[in-house]
C-alpha positions in Angstrom: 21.2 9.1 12.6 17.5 9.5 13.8 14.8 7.7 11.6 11.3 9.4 10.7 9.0 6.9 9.2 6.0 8.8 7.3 2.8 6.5 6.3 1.1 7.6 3.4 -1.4 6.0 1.5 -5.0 4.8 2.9 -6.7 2.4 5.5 -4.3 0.0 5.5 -2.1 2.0 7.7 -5.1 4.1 8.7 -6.9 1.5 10.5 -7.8 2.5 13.8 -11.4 2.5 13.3 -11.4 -1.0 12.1 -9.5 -2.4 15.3 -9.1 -2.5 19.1 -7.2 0.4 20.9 -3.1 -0.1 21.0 -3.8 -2.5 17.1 -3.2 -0.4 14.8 -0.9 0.2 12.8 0.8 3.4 13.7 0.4 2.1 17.5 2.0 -0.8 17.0 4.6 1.1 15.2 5.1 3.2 17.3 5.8 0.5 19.9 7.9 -1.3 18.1 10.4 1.4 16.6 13.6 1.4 17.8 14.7 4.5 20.5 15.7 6.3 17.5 13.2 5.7 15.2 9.5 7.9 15.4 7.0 7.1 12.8 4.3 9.4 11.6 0.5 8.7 10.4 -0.1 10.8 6.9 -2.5 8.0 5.4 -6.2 8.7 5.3 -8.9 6.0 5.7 -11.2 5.8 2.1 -8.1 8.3 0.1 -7.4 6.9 -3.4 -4.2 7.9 -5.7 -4.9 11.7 -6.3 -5.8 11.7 -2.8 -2.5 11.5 -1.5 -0.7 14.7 -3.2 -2.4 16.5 0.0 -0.2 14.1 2.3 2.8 14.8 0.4 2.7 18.2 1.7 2.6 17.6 5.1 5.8 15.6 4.8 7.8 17.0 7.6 11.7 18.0 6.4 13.3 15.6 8.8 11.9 12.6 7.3 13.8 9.6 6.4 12.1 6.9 5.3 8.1 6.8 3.6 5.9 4.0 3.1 2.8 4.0 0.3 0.0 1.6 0.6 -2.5 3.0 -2.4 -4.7 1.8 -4.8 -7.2 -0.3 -3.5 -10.0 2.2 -3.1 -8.7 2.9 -7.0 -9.7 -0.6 -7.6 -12.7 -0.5 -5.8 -14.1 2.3 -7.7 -14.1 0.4 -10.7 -16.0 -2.5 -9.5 -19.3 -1.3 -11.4 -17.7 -1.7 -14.3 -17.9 -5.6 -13.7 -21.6 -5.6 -14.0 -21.5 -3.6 -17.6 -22.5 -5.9 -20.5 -20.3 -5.8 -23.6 -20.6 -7.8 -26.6 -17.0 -9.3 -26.8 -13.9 -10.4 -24.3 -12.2 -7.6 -26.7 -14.2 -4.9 -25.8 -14.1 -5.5 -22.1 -10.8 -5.8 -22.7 -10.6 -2.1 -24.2 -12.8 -0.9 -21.2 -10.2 -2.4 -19.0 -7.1 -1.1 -21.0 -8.1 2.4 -20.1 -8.7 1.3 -16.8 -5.2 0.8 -16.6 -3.2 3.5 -18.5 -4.9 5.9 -16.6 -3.6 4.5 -13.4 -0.8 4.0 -14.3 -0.1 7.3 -15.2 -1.9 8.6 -12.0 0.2 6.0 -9.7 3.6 7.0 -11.5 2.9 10.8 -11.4 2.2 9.8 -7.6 5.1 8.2 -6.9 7.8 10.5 -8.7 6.5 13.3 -6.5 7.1 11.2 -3.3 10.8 10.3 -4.3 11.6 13.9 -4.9 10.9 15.0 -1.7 11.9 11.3 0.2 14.7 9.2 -1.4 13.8 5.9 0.7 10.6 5.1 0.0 8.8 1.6 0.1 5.4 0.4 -1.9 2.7 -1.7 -0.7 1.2 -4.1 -3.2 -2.7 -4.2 -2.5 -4.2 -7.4 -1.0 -5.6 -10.0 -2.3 -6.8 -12.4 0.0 -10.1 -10.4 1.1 -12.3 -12.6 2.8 -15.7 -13.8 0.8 -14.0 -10.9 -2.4 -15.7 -12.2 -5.3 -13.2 -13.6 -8.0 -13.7 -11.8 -10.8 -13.1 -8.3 -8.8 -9.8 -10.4 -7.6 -8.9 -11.0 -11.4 -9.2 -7.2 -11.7 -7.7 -6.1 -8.8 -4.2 -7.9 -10.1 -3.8 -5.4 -13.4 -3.5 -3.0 -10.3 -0.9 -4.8 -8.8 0.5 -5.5 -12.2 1.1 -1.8 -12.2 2.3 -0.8 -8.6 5.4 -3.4 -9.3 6.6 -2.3 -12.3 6.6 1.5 -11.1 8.0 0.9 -7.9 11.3 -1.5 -9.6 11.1 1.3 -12.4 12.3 4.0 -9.9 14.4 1.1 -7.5 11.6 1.1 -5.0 11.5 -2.0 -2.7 8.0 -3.6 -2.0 6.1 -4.7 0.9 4.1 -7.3 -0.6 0.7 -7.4 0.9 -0.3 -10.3 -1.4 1.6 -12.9 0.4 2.0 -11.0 3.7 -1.4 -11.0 4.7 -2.8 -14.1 3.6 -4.8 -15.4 6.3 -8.7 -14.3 6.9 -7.5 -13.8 10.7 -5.5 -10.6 9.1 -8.5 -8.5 8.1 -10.6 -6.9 10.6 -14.5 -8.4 11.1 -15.6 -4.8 11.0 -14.4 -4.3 7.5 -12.7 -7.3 6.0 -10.6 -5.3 3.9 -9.0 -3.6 6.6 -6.0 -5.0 8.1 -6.9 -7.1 11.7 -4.5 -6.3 14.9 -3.1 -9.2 13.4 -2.4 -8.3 9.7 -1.5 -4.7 11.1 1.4 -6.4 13.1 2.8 -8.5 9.9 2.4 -4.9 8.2 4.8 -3.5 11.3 7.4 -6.1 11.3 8.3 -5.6 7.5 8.3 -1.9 7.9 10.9 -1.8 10.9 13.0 -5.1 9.0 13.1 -2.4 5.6 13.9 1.0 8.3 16.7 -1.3 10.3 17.9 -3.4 8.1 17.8 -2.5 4.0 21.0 -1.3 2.4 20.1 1.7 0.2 23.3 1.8 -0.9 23.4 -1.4 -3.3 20.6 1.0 -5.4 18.8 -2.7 -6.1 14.9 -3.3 -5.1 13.7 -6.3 -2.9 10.4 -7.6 -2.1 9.7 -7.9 1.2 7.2 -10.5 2.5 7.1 -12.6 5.6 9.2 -15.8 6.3 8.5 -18.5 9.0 
């Protein structure tokens, strides 16, 4: 049977403008795919969660397989809340809790529409190893992360995890270092054609995918 590989989600696969032509990573996809594999670019640089319902409607029918890599710009949009002054840890940590029910519940809305219309779909984690991120944004990036597990093993989802995958500052491009490099696009690749090639749906069980030497 034929493979169609959707991206959805934001920059990370929509990285053109952040690399050299041929690096991305829908090119590199693309060149990489098996003969009867064809992958498609849905993602759009800058979208965040509620963004992505516009994606799911260009879904073509003879998809296959879809890959999500959302949430960072989520978490990015709440990085002004870091420089709010509160008079206790507890009611930062109230200011934070809403943070998070509300993407949750954004992120699992999200991803139950996608599985409706694709059965095989894989999540991204976000990254964390930014070059020069400051810490404390890092600390509140993980709640995020924190979230995108538990939804995706809630609904048997396996994960790309972008945590461990791209973990060298060589993997983020020096126009935007929190866009994946040519380099961090091709780790990106080689996990999405091992999950499209090689992951038995049938044993209904999530994995986490991340790179081995």
């Amino acid at each position: 049977m034929n493979n169609h590989i959707i991206l959805l989600g934001d920059s990370i696969f929509d990285n053109a403008g952040y690399v050299g032509s041929g690096e991305s990573v829908i090119e590199q996809l693309q060149a990489n795919l098996p003969e009867d594999c064809k992958a498609t670019l849905l993602a759009v640089d800058g979208d965040i969660t509620s963004d992505v319902y516009s994606q799911i409607d260009l879904i073509p029918d003879d998809t296959t397989h879809a890959f999500l890599s959302i949430g960072g710009n989520d978490a990015l949009r709440i990085v002004n809340v870091l420089q709010e002054s509160v008079s206790t840890v507890g009611e930062a940590m109230e200011i934070f809790t809403e943070i998070r029910l509300d993407f949750q519940n954004r992120y699992r809305e999200l991803i139950t529409q996608i599985k409706q219309k694709v059965d095989k779909l894989v999540i991204c984690t976000v990254h964390d190893s930014v070059p020069d991120f400051e810490p404390r944004a890092l600390t509140a990036l993980t709640m995020f992360n924190e979230i995108i597990l538990k939804e995706a093993f809630a609904i048997n989802a396996s994960v790309i995890d972008l945590r461990l995958l791209c973990n060298e500052k060589e993997d983020y491009s020096i126009i935007s270092p929190i866009e994946p490099s040519g380099q961090g696009a091709r780790k990106i690749v080689e996990q999405i054609v091992k999950v499209t090639t090689e992951h038995d749906y049938k044993i209904n069980a999530p994995l986490i995918y991340i790179k081995r030497e």
